[in-house]
mmCIF file of the C-alpha atoms, coordinates in Angstrom:
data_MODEL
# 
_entry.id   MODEL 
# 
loop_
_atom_site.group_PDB 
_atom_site.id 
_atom_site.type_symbol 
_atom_site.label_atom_id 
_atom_site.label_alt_id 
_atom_site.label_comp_id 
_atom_site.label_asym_id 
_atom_site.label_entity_id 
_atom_site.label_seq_id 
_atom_site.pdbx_PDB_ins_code 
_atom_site.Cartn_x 
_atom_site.Cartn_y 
_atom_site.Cartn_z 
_atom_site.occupancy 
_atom_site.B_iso_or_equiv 
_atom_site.pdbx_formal_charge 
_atom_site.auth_seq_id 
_atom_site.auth_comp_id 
_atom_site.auth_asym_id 
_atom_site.auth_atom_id 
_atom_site.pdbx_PDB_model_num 
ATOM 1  C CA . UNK A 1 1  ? 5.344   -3.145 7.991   1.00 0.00 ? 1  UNK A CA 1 
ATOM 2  C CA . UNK A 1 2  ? 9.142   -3.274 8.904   1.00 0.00 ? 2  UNK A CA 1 
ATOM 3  C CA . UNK A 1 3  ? 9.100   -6.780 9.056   1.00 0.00 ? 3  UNK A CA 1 
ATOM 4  C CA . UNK A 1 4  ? 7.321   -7.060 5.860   1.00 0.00 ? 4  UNK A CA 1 
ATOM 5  C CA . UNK A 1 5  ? 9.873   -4.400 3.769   1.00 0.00 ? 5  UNK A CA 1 
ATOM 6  C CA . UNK A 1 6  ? 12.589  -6.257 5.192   1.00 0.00 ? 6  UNK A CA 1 
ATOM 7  C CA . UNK A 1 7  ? 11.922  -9.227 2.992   1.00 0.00 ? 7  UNK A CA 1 
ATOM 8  C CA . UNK A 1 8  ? 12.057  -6.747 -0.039  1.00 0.00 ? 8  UNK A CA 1 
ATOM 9  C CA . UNK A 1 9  ? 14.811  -3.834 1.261   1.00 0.00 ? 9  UNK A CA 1 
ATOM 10 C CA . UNK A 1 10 ? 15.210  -2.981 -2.606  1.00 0.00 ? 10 UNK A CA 1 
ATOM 11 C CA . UNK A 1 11 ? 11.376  -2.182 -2.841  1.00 0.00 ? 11 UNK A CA 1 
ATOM 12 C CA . UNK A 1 12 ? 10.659  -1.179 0.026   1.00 0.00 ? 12 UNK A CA 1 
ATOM 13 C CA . UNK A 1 13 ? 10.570  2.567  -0.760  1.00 0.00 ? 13 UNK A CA 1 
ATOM 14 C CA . UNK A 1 14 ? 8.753   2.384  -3.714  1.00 0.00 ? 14 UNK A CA 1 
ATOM 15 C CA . UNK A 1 15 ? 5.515   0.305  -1.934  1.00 0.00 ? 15 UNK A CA 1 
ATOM 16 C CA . UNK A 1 16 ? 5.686   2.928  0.973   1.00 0.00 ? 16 UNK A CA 1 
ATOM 17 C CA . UNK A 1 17 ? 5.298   5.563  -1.645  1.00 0.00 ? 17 UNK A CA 1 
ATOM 18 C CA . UNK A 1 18 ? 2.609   3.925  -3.201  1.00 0.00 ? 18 UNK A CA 1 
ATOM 19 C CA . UNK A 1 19 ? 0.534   2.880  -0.263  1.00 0.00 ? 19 UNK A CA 1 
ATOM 20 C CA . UNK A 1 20 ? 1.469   7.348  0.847   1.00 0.00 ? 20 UNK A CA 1 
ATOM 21 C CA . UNK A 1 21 ? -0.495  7.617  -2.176  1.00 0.00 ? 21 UNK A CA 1 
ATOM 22 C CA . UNK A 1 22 ? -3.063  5.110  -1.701  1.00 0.00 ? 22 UNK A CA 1 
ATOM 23 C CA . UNK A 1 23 ? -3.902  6.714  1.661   1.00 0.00 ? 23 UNK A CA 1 
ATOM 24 C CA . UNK A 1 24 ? -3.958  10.554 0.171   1.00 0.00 ? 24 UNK A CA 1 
ATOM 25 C CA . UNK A 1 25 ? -6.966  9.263  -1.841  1.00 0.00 ? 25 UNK A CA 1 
ATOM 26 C CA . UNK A 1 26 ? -8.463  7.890  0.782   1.00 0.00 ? 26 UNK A CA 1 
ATOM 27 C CA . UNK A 1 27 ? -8.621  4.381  0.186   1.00 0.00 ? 27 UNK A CA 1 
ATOM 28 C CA . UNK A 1 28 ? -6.929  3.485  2.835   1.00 0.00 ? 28 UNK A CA 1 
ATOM 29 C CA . UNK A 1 29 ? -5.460  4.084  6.314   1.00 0.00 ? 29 UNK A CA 1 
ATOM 30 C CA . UNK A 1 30 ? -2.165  4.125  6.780   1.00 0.00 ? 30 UNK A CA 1 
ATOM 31 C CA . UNK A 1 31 ? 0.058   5.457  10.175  1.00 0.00 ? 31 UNK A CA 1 
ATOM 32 C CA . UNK A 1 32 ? 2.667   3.841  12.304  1.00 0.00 ? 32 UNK A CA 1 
ATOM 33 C CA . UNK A 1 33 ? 3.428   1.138  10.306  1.00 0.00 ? 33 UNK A CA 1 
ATOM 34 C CA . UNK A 1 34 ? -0.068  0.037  9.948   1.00 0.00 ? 34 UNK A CA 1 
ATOM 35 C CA . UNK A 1 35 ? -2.360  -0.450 7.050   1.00 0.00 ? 35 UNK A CA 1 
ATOM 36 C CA . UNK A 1 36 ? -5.604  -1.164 5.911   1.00 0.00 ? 36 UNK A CA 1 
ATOM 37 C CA . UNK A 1 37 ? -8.134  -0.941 3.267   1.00 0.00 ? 37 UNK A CA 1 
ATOM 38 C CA . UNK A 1 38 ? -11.440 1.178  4.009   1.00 0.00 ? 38 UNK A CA 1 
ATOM 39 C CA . UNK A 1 39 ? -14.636 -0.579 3.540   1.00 0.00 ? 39 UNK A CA 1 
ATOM 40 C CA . UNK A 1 40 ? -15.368 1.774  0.569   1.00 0.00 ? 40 UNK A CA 1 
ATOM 41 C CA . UNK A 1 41 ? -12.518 1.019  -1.001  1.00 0.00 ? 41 UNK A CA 1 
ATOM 42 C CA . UNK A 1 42 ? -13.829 -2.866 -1.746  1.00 0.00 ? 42 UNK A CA 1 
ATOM 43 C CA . UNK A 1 43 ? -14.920 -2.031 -5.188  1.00 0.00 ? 43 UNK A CA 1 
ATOM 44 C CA . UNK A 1 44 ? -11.145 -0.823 -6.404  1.00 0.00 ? 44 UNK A CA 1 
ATOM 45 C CA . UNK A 1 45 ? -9.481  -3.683 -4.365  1.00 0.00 ? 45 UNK A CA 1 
ATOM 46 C CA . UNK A 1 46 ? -8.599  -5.674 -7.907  1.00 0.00 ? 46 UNK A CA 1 
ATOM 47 C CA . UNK A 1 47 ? -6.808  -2.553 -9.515  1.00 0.00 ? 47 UNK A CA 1 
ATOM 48 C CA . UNK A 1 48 ? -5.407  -1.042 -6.184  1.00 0.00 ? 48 UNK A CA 1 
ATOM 49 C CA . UNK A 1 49 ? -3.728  -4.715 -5.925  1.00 0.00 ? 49 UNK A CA 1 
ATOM 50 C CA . UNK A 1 50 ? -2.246  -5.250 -9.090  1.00 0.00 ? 50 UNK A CA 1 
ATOM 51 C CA . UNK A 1 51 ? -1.280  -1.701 -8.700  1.00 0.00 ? 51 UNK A CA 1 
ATOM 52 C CA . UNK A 1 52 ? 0.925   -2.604 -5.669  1.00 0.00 ? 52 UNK A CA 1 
ATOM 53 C CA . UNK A 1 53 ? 2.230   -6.050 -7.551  1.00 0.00 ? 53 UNK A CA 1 
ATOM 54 C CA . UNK A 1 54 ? 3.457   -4.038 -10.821 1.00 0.00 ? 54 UNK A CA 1 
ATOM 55 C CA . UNK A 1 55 ? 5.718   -1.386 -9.380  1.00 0.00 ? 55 UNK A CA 1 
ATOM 56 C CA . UNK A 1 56 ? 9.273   -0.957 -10.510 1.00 0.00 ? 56 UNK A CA 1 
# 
């Protein structure tokens, strides 16, 4: 993921906030710089996305 925030450093804080939050719900796994979607998360994948793509 450091490789990935470093190509938006002004971001970066906000999308590891969100993804925190994605994870607390338990759509998701995410530790160590690693994430990933659970399988029964497919059916909010749409939203979850956008979600990411609309932050400020």
């Amino acid at each position: 993921m450091e490789s990935f925030y470093e190509l938006i450093p002004d971001q970066s804080q906000t999308l590891d906030l969100q993804l925190k939050k994605f994870q607390e719900s338990g759509l998701c796994e995410f530790s160590n710089g690693i994430f990933q979607w659970k399988p029964e998360a497919v059916l909010f994948l749409d939203s979850k996305i956008l979600e990411l793509t609309s932050f400020d």
